[in-house]
C-alpha positions in Angstrom: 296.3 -63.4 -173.7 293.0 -64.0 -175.5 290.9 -67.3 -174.0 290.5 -69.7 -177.4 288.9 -72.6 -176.8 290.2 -75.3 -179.2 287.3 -77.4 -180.2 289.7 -80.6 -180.2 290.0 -79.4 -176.0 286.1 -79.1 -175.8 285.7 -82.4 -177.6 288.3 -84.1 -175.6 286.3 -83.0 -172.7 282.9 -83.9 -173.6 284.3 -87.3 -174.3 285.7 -87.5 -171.3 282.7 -86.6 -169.6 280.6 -89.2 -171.3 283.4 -91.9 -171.3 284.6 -91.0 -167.3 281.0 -91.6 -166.1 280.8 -95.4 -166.7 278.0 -97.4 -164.2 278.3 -95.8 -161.3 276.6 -98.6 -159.6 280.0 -100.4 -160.1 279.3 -104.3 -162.1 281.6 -104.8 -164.5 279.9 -103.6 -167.4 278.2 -106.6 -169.4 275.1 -106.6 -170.6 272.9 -103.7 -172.5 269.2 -102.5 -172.4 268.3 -105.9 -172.5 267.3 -108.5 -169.6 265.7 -106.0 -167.2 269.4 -103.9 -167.1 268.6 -100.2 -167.0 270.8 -97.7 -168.9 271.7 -95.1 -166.9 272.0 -91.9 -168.9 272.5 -89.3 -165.8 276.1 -88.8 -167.0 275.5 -88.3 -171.0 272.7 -86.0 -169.6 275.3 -83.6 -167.8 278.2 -83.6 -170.6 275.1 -82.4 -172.9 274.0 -79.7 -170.9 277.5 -78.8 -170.1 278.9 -78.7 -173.6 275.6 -76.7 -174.7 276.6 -74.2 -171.8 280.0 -73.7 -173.2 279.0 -73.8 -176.7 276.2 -70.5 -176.1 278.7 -68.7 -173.8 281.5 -69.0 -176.9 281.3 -66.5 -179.4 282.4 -67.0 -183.3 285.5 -65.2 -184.7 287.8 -65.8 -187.6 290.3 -65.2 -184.9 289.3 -63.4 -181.7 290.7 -60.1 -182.3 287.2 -58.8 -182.2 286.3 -60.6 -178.8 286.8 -59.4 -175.8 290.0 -60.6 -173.7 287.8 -62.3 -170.6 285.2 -64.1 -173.2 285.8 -67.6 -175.2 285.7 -67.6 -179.0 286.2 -70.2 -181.7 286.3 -70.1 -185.2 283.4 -71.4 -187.6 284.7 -74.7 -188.4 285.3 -75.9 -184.8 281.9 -74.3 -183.8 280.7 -76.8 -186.7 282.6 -79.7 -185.4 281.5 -79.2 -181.8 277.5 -78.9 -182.4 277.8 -82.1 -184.3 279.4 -83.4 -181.0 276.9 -82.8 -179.5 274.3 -83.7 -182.1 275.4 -87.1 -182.3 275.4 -86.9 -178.3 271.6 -85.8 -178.7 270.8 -89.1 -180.7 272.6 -91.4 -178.5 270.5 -90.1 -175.7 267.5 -90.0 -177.7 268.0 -93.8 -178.7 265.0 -96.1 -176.3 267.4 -99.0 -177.5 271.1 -97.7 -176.5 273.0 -99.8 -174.5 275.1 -98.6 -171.7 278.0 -99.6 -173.7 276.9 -97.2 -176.1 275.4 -94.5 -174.1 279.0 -94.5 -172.4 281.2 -94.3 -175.4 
């Protein structure tokens, strides 16, 4: 059977990724990038790379009959959807005023 990746799966676990990583220094969340609190943005970091990984190592098909049995493929429309996951993971990260809150979610 043909590996498809189904960009809801990918998307679930770039989420999860980003939303599994919480503080790791523990403190129950409170507080943003405000009063000397630093965001830690390790954990985004990682799910980008990692989802960029996947996303050049997947190849395009209308429905993988023309991909080879042992390579990932999705079609157009998820491809889409999954580089604007990340996009909009780029410019959370790229954001000097995120909160941790937000850099999490």
């Amino acid at each position: 059977m043909k590996k498809a990746i189904l960009l809801a799966g990918i998307v679930s676990i770039l989420a999860l990724a980003i939303i599994g990583c919480g503080n790791p220094a523990g403190g129950g969340g409170g507080g943003g990038n405000g009063g000397g609190n630093e965001v830690n943005r390790t954990a985004l970091q990682n799910a980008i790379a990692g989802a960029e990984a996947l996303l050049a190592a997947t190849y395009q098909s209308p429905n993988g009959a023309d991909v080879h049995l042992d390579k990932y493929w999705t079609n157009a429309e998820q491809r889409l959807t999954f580089q604007n996951a990340i996009a909009a993971a780029r410019a959370v990260l790229a954001n000097d005023a995120a909160t941790q809150a937000e850099v999490d979610a």
